[in-house]
N, C-alpha and C positions, 0 to 999 in steps of 0.2 A: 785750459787757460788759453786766451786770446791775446799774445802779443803781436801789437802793433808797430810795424819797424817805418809809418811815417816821420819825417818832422814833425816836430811839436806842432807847429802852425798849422799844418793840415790835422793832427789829431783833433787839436782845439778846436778848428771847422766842423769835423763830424767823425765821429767814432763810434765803435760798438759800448757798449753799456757793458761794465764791467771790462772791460778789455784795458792792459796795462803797455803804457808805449812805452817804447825802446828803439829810439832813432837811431837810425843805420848808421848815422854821422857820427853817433856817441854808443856805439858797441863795443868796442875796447874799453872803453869806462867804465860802463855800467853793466858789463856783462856777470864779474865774479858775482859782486854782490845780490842781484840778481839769481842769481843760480843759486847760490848761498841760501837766501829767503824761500826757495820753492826749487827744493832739489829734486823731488819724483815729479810733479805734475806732466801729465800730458800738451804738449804748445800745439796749439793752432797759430802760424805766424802766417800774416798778413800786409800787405801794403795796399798802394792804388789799385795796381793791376797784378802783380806777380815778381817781378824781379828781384827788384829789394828784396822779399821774403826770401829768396832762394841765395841770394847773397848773405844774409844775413842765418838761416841752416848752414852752407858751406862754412860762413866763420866757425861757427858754434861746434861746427863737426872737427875741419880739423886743427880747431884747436880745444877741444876735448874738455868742453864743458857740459856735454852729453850727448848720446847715441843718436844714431837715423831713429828708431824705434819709437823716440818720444815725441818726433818732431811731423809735423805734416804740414807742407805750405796752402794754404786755400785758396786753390789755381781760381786768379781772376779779381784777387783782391775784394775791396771794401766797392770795387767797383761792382763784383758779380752779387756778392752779399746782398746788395741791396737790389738788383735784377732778380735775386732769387725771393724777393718779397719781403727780407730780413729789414727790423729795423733799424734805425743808427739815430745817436742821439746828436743834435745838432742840423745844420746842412738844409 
């Protein structure tokens, strides 16, 4: 599964297809429930470039809404994504 920890406004810009946002700004909110809905899944967490993803793993770590193990940032963001040829809907 592919969350996205843009703003909304930049998801609405262009996003991955099928990919579910969860902005960095509103992680404390919408984390339980979230995690709740999709307790085992594998994350691919993503932003522009990197950061935000990795800020948004560290919340998620420690405060113990699941393991490093599930989690993998995709160094390079929504930016690399589409460098690497991938498509995005929008943009």
């Amino acid at each position: 599964m592919i969350v996205d920890v843009r703003e909304i406004h930049e998801f609405q810009a262009e996003h991955i297809a099928g990919s579910i946002n969860i902005p960095l700004s509103q992680l404390p909110e919408l984390s339980l429930e979230f995690f709740k809905a999709y307790p085992q899944e594998p994350l691919i967490i993503l932003c522009r470039m990197g950061p935000r993803a990795e800020r948004a793993r560290q919340y998620w770590l420690e405060n113990n809404f699941c393991g490093p193990e599930r989690m993998t940032v995709y160094q390079g963001g929504i930016s690399q994504w589409k460098a690497d040829g991938n498509p995005v809907h929008g943009g």
